[in-house]
py3Dmol code that shows the C-alpha trace and the ligand (Angstrom):
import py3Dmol

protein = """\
ATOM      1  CA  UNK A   1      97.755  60.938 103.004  1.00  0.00           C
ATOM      2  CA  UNK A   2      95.458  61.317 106.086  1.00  0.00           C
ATOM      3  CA  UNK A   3      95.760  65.175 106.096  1.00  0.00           C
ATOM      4  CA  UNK A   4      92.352  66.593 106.831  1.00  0.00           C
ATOM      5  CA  UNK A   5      90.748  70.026 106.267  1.00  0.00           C
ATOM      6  CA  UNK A   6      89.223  71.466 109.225  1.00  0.00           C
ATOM      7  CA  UNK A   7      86.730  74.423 109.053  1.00  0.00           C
ATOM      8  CA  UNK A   8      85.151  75.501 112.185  1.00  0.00           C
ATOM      9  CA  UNK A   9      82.082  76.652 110.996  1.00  0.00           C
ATOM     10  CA  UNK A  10      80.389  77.540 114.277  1.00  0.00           C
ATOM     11  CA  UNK A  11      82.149  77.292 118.147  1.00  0.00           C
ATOM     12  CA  UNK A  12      80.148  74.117 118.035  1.00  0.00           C
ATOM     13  CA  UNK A  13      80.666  72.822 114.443  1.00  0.00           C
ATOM     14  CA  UNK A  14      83.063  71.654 112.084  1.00  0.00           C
ATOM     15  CA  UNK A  15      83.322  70.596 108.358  1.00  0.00           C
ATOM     16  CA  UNK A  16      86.053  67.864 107.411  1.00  0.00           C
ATOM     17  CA  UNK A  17      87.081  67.175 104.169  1.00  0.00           C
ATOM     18  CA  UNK A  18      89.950  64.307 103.780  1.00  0.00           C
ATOM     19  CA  UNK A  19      92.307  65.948 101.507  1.00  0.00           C
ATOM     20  CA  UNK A  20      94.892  64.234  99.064  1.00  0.00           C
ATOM     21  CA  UNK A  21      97.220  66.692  98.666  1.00  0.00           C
ATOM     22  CA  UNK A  22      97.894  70.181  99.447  1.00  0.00           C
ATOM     23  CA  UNK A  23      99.112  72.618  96.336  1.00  0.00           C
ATOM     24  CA  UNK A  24      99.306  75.637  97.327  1.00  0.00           C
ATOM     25  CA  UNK A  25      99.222  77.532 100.931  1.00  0.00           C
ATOM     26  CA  UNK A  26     100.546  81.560 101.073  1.00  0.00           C
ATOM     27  CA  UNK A  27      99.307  84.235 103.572  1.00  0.00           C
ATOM     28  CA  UNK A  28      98.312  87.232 100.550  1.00  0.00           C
ATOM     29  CA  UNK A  29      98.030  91.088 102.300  1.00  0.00           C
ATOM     30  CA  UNK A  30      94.148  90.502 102.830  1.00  0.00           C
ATOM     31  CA  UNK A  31      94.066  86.479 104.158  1.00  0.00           C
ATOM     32  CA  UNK A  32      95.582  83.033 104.460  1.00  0.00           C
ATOM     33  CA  UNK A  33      95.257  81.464 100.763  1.00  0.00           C
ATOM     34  CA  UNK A  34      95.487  77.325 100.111  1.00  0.00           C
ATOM     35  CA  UNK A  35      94.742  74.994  97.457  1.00  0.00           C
ATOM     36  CA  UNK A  36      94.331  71.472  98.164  1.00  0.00           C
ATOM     37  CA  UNK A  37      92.901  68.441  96.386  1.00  0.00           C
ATOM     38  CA  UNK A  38      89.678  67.142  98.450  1.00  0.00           C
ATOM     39  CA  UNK A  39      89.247  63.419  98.146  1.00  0.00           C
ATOM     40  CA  UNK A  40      85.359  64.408  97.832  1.00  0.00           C
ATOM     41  CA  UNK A  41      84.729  67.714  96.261  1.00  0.00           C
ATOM     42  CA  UNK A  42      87.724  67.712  94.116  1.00  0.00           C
ATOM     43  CA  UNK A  43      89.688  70.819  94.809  1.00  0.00           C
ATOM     44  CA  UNK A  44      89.270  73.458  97.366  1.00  0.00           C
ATOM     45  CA  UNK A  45      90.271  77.266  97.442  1.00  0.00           C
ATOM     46  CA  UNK A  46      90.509  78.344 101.005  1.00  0.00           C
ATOM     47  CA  UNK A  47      90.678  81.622 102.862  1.00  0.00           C
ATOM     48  CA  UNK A  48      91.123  82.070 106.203  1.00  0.00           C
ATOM     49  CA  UNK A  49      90.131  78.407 107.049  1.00  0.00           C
ATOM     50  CA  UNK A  50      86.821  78.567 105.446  1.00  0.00           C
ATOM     51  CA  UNK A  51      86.196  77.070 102.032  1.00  0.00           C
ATOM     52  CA  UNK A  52      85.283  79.433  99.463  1.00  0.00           C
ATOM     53  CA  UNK A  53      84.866  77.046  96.636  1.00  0.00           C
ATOM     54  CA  UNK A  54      85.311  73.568  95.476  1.00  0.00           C
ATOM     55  CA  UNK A  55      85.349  72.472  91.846  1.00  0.00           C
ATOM     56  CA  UNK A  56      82.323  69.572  92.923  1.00  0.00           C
ATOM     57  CA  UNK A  57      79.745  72.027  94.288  1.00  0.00           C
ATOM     58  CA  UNK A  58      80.833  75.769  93.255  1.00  0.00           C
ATOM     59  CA  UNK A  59      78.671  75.219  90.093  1.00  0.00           C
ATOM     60  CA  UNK A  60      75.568  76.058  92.354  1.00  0.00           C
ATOM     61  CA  UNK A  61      76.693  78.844  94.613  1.00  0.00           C
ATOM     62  CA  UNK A  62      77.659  80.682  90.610  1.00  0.00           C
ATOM     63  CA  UNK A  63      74.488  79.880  88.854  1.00  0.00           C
ATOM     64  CA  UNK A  64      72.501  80.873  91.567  1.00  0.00           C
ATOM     65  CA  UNK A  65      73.941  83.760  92.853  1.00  0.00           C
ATOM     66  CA  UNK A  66      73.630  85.552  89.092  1.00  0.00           C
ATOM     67  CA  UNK A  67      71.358  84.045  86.294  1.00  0.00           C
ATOM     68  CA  UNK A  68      68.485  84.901  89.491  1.00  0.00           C
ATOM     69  CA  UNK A  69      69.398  88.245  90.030  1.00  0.00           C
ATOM     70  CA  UNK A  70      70.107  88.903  86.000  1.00  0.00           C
ATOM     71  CA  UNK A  71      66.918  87.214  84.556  1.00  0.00           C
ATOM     72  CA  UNK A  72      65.125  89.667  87.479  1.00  0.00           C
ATOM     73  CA  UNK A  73      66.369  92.476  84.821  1.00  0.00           C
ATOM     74  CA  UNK A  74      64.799  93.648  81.767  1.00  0.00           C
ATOM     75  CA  UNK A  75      67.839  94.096  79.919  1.00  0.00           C
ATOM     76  CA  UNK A  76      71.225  93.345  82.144  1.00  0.00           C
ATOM     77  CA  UNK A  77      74.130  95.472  80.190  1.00  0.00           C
ATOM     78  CA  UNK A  78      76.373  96.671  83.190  1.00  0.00           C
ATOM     79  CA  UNK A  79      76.995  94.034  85.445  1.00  0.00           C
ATOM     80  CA  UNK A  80      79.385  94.389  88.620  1.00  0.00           C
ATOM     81  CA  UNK A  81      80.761  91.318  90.821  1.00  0.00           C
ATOM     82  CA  UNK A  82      81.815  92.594  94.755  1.00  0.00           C
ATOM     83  CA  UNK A  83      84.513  89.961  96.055  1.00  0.00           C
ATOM     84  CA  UNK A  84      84.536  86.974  93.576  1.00  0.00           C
ATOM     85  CA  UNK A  85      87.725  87.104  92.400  1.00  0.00           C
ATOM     86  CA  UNK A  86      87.540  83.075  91.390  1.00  0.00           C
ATOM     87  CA  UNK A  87      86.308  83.653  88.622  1.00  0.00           C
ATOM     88  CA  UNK A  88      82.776  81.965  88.827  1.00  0.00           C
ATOM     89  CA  UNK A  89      80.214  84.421  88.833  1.00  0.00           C
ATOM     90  CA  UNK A  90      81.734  86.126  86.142  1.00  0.00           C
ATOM     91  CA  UNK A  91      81.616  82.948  83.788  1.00  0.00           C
ATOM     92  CA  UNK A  92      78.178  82.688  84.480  1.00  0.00           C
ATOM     93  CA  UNK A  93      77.065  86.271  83.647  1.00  0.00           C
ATOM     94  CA  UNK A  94      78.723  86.377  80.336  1.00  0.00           C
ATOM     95  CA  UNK A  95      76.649  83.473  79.434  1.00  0.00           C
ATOM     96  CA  UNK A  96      73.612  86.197  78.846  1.00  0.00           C
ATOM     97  CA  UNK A  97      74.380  87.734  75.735  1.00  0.00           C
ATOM     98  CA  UNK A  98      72.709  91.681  76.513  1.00  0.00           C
ATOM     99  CA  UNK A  99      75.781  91.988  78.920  1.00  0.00           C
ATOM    100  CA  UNK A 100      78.495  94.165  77.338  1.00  0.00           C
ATOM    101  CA  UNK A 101      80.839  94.627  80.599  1.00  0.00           C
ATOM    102  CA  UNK A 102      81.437  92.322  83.514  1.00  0.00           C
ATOM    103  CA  UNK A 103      83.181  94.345  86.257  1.00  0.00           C
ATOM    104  CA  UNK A 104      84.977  92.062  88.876  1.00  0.00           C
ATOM    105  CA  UNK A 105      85.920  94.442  91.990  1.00  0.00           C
ATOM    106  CA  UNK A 106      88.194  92.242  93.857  1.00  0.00           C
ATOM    107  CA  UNK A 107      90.298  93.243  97.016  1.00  0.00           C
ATOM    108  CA  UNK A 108      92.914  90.615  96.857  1.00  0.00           C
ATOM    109  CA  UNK A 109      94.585  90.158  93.470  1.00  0.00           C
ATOM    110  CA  UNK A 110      96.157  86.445  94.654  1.00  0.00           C
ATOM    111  CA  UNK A 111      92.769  85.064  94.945  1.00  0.00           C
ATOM    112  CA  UNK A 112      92.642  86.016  91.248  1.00  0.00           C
ATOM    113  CA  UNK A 113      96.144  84.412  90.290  1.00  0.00           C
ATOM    114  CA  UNK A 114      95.668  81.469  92.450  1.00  0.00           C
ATOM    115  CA  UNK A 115      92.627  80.975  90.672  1.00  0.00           C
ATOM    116  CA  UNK A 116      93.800  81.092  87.207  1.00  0.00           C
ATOM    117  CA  UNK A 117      96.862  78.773  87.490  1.00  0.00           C
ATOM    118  CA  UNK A 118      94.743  76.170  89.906  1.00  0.00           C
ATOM    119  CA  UNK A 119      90.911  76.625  88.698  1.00  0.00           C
ATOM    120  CA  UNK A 120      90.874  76.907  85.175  1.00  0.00           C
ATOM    121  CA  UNK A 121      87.101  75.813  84.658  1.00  0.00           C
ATOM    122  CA  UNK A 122      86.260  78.284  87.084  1.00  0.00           C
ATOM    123  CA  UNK A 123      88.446  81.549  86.405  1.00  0.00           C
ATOM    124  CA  UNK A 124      88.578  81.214  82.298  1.00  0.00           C
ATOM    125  CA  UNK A 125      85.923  83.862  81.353  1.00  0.00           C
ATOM    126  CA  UNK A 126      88.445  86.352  83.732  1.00  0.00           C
ATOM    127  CA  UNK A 127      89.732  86.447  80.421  1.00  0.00           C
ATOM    128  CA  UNK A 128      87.067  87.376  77.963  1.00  0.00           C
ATOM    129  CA  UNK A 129      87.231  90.707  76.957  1.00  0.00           C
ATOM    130  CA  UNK A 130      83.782  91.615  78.580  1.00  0.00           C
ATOM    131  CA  UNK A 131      85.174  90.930  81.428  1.00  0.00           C
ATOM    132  CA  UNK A 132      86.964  93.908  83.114  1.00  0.00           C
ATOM    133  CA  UNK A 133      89.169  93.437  86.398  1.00  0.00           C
ATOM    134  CA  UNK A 134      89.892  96.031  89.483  1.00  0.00           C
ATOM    135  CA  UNK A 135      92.055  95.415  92.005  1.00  0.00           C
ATOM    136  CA  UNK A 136      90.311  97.448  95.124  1.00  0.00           C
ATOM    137  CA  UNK A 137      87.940  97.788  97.534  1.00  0.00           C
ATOM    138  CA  UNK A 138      84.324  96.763  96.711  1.00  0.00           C
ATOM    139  CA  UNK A 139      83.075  99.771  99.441  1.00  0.00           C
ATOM    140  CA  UNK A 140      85.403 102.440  97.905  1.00  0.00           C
ATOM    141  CA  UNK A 141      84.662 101.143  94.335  1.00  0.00           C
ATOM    142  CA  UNK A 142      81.097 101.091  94.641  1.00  0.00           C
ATOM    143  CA  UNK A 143      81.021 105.010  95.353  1.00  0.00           C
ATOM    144  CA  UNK A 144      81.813 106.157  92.437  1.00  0.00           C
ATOM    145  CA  UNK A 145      79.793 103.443  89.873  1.00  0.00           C
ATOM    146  CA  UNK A 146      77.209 104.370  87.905  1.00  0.00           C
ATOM    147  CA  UNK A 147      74.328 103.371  85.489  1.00  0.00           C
ATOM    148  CA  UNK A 148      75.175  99.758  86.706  1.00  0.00           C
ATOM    149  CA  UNK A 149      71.645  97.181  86.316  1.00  0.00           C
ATOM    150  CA  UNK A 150      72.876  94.047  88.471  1.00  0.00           C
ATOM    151  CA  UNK A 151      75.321  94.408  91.274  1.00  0.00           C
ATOM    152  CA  UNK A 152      75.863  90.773  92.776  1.00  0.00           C
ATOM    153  CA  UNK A 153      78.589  90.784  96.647  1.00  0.00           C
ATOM    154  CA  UNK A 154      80.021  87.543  96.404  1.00  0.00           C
ATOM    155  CA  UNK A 155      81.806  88.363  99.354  1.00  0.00           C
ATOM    156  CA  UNK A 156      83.602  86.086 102.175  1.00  0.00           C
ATOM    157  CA  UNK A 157      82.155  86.110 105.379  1.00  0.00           C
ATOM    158  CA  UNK A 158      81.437  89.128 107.307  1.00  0.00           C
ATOM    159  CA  UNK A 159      84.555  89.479 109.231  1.00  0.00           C
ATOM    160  CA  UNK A 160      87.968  91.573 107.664  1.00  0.00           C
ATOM    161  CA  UNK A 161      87.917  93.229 104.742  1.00  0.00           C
ATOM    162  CA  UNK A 162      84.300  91.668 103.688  1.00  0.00           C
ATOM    163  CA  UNK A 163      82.698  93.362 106.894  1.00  0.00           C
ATOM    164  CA  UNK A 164      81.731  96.605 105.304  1.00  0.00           C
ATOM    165  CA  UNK A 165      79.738  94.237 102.482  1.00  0.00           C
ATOM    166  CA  UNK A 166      76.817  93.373 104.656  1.00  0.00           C
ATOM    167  CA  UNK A 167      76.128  96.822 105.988  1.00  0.00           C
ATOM    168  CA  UNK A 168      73.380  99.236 105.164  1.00  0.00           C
ATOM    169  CA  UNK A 169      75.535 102.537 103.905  1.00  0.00           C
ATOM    170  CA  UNK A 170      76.894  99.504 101.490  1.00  0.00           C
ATOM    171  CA  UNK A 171      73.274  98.828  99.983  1.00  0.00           C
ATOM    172  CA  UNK A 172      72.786 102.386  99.553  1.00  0.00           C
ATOM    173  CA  UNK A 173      75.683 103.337  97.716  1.00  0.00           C
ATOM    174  CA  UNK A 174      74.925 100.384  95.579  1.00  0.00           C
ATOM    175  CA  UNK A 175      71.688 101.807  94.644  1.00  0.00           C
ATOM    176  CA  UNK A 176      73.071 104.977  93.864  1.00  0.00           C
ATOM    177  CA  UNK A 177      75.250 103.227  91.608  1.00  0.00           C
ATOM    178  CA  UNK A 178      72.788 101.234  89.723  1.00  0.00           C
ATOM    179  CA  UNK A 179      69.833 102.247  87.105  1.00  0.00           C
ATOM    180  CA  UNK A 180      66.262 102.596  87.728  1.00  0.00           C
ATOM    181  CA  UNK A 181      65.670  98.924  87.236  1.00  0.00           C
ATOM    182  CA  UNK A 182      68.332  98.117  89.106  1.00  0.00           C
ATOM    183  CA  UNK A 183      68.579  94.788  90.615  1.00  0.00           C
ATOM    184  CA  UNK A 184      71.213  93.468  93.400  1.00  0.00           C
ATOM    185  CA  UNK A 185      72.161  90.397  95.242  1.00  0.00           C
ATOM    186  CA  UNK A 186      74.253  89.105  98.054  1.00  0.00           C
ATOM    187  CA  UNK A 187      74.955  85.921  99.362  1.00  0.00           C
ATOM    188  CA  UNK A 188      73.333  85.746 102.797  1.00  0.00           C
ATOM    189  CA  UNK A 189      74.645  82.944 104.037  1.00  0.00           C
ATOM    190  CA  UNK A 190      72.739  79.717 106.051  1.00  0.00           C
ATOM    191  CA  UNK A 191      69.185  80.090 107.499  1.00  0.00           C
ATOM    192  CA  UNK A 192      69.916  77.394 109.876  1.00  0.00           C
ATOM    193  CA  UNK A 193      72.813  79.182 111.417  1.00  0.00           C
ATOM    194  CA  UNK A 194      72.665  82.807 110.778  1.00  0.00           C
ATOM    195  CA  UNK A 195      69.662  83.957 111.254  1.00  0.00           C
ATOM    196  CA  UNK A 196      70.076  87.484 112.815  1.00  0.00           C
ATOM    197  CA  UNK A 197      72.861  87.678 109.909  1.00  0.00           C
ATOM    198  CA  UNK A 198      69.844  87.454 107.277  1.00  0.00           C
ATOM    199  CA  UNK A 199      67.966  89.709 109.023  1.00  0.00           C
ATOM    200  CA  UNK A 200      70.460  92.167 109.966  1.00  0.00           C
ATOM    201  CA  UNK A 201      70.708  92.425 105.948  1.00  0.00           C
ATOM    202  CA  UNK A 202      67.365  92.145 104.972  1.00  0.00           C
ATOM    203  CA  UNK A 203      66.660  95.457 107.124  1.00  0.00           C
ATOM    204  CA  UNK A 204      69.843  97.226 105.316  1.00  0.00           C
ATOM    205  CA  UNK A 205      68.106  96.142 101.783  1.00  0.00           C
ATOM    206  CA  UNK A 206      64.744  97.599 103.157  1.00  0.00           C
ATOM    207  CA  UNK A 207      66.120 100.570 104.287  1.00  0.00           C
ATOM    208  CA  UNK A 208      67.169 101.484 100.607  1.00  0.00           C
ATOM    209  CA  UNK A 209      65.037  99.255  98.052  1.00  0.00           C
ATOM    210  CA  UNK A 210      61.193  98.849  97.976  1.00  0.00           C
ATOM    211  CA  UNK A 211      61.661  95.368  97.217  1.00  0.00           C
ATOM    212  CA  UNK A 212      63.596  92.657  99.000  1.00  0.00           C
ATOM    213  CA  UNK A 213      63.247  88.676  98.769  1.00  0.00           C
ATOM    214  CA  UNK A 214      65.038  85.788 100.050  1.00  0.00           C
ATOM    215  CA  UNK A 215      65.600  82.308  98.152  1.00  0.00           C
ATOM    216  CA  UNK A 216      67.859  79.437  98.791  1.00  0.00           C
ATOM    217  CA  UNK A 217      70.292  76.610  97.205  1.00  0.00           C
ATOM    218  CA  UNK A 218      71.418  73.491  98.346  1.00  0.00           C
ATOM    219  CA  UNK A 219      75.592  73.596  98.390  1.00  0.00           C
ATOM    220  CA  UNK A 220      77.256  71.060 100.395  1.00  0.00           C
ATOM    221  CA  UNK A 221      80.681  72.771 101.353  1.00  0.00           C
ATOM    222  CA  UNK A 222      79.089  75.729 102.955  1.00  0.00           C
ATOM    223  CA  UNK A 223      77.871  75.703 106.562  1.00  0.00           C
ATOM    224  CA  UNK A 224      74.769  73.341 107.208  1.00  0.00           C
ATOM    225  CA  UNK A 225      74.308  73.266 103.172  1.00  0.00           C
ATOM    226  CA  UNK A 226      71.496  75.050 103.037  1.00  0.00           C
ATOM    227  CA  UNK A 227      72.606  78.637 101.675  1.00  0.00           C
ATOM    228  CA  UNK A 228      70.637  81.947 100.848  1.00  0.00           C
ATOM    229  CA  UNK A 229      70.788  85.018  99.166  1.00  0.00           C
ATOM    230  CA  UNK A 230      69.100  88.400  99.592  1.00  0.00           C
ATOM    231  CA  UNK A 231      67.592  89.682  95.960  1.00  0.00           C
ATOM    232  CA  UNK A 232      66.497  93.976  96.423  1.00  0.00           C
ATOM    233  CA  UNK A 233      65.657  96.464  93.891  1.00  0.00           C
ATOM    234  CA  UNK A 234      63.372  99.527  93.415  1.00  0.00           C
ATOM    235  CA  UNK A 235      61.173  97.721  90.829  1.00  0.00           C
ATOM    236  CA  UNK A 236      58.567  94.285  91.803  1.00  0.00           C
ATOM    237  CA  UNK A 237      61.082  91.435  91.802  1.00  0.00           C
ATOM    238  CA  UNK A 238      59.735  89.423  88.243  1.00  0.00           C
ATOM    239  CA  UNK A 239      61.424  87.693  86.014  1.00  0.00           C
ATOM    240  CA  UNK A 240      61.436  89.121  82.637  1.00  0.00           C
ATOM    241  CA  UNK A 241      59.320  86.258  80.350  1.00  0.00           C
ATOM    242  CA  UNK A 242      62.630  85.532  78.440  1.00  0.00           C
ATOM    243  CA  UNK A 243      63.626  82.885  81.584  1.00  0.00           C
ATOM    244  CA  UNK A 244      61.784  80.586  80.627  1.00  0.00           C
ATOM    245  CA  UNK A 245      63.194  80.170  77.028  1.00  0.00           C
ATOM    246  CA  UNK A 246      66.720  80.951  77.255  1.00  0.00           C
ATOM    247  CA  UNK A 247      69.299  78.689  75.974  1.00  0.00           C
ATOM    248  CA  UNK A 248      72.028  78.586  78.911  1.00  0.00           C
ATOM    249  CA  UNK A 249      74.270  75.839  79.667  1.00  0.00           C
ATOM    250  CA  UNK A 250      73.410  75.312  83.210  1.00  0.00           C
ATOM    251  CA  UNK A 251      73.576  72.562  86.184  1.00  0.00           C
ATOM    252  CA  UNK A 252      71.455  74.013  88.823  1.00  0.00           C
ATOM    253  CA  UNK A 253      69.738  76.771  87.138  1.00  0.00           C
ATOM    254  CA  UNK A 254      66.840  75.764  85.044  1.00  0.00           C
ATOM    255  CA  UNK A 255      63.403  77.994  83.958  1.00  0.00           C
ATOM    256  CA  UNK A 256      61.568  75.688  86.919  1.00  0.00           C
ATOM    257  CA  UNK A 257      64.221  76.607  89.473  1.00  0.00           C
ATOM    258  CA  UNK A 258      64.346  80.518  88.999  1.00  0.00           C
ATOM    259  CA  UNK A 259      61.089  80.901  90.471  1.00  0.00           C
ATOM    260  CA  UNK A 260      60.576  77.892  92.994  1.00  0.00           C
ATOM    261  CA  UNK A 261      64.007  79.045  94.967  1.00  0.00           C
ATOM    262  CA  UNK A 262      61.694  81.812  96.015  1.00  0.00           C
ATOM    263  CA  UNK A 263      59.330  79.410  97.383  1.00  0.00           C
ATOM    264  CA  UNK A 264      60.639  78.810 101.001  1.00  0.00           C
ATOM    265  CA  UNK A 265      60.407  76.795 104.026  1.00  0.00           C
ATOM    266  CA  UNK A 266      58.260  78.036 106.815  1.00  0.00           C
ATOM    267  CA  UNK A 267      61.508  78.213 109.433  1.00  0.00           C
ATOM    268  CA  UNK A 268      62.860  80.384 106.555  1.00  0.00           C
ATOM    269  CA  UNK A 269      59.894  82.610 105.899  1.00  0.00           C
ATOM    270  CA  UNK A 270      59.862  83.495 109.519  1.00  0.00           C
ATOM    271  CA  UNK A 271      63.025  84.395 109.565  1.00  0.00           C
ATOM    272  CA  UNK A 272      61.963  87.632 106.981  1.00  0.00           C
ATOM    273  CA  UNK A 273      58.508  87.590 109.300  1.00  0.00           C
ATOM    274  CA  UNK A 274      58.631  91.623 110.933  1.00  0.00           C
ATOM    275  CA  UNK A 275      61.745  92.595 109.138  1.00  0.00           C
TER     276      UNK A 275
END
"""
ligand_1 = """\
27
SAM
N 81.584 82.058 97.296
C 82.368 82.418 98.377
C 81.765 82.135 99.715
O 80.573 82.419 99.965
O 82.492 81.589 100.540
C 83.004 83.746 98.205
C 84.011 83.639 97.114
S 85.021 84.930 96.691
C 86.563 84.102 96.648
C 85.089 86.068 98.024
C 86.108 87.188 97.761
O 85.678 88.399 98.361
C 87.514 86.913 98.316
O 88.382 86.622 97.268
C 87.873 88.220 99.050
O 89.207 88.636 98.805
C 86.856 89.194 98.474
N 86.572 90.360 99.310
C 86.401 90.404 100.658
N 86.174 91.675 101.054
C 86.188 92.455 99.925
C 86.007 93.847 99.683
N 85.768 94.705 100.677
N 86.081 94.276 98.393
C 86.316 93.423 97.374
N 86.503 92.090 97.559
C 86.438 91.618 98.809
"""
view = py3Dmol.view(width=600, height=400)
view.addModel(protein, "pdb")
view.setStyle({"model": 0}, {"cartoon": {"style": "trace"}})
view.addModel(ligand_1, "xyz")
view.setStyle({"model": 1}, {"stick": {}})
view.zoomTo()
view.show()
């Protein structure tokens, strides 16, 4: 087969990924779904053109965008997931045994059904009974949560339904919807490409939470491969001491890593500079 998947990731730049087969291609209410086998990063779940996940690299996007945010916490109980409906995050969360509930707010039930029948190793804690599943709108959702102590937007880009996810009314009602301690996260996509993006988000964080930081990951399938993530919350961002003992099964995440993804290139800290 010498099918290829094109994403066109800027007006100037594309990702190809040589694919072996394609399994699965629908267009749900919300987006344009497929499922194809990648001859590199095994297989992809697509929306929209733009790859949301492959089985090769998705375990550092997951890790990162959660055992961060929930080792920031004293004690993470209530834990909510915006977007996410692979299943991912939510396997990762469940690995820290304080939480009790695991709230995945999804808009588009397919991406949840597609992901069970063709990602397995990614969507099976969707099933643990932690793990509780609504089918709506992450900004309607949000607005009536409460006592929540890590909110994580593992959103799509900011265009459709996923636009209202990177706006400042959106931060706020998040931290009216979370404890005093409080911690949230969003992926913020690529410092090399979306700069005003970053910032544009970083000022919405500001504008409700004392305390905002930036860190970064290396995943390959996501524009220029360099990603990052926006960390805010009313209390000093430090991770409670039990990091650096805990016992997770991990393949990006370690102890060393929680703090030195903080630790950021020049180009990047500027980038946060008079935001
Ligand atoms: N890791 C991915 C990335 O950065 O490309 C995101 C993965 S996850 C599949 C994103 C999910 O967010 C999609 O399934 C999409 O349906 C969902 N989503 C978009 N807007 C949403 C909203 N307003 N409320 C809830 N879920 C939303």
């Amino acid at each position: 087969m010498n099918t290829w998947f094109t994403e066109n990731q800027t007006d100037a730049l594309r990702l190809g990924l040589r694919l072996k087969s394609v399994l699965a291609a629908e267009k749900t209410p919300y987006q344009e779904l497929m499922v194809a086998e990648t001859e590199t990063y095994g297989r992809l779940l697509a929306l929209d053109n733009y790859v949301q996940t492959t089985v090769a690299d998705e375990f550092v996007y997951h890790e990162m965008i959660t055992h961060v945010p929930l080792f920031m916490h004293p004690h993470p109980k209530q834990v909510a997931v915006i977007g996410g409906g692979d299943g991912g995050a939510i396997r990762e969360i469940l690995k820290h045994p304080s939480v009790e509930k695991a709230h995945l707010v999804e808009i588009d039930e397919r991406v949840v059904t597609i992901a069970r029948e063709y990602f397995p190793e990614i969507s099976h804690a969707l099933s643990d009974p932690r793990a509780e599943l609504h089918f709506t709108d992450g900004i309607e959702w949000i607005r009536q949560a409460r006592q929540l102590d890590v909110v994580i937007v593992d959103s799509t880009d900011p265009i459709g339904p996923a636009e209202g996810l990177f706006q400042s009314d959106f931060y706020h009602n998040i931290r009216q919807a979370m404890t005093e301690d409080g911690v949230m996260v969003a992926q913020s996509e690529s410092p090399f490409l979306h700069r005003d993006l970053i910032r544009h988000m970083a000022r919405g964080m500001r504008a409700w939470f004392e305390h905002v930081a930036l860190y970064t990951a290396a995943i390959p399938t996501y524009p220029s491969g360099y990603w990052s993530f926006l960390m805010a919350s009313s209390k000093p961002l430090v991770p409670h001491p039990r990091y650096q003992t805990a016992n997770l099964t991990t393949r990006y995440w370690t102890p060393g890593i929680q703090t030195a993804a903080f630790v950021l290139p020049r180009f990047v800290e500027e980038i946060l500079h008079d935001v």
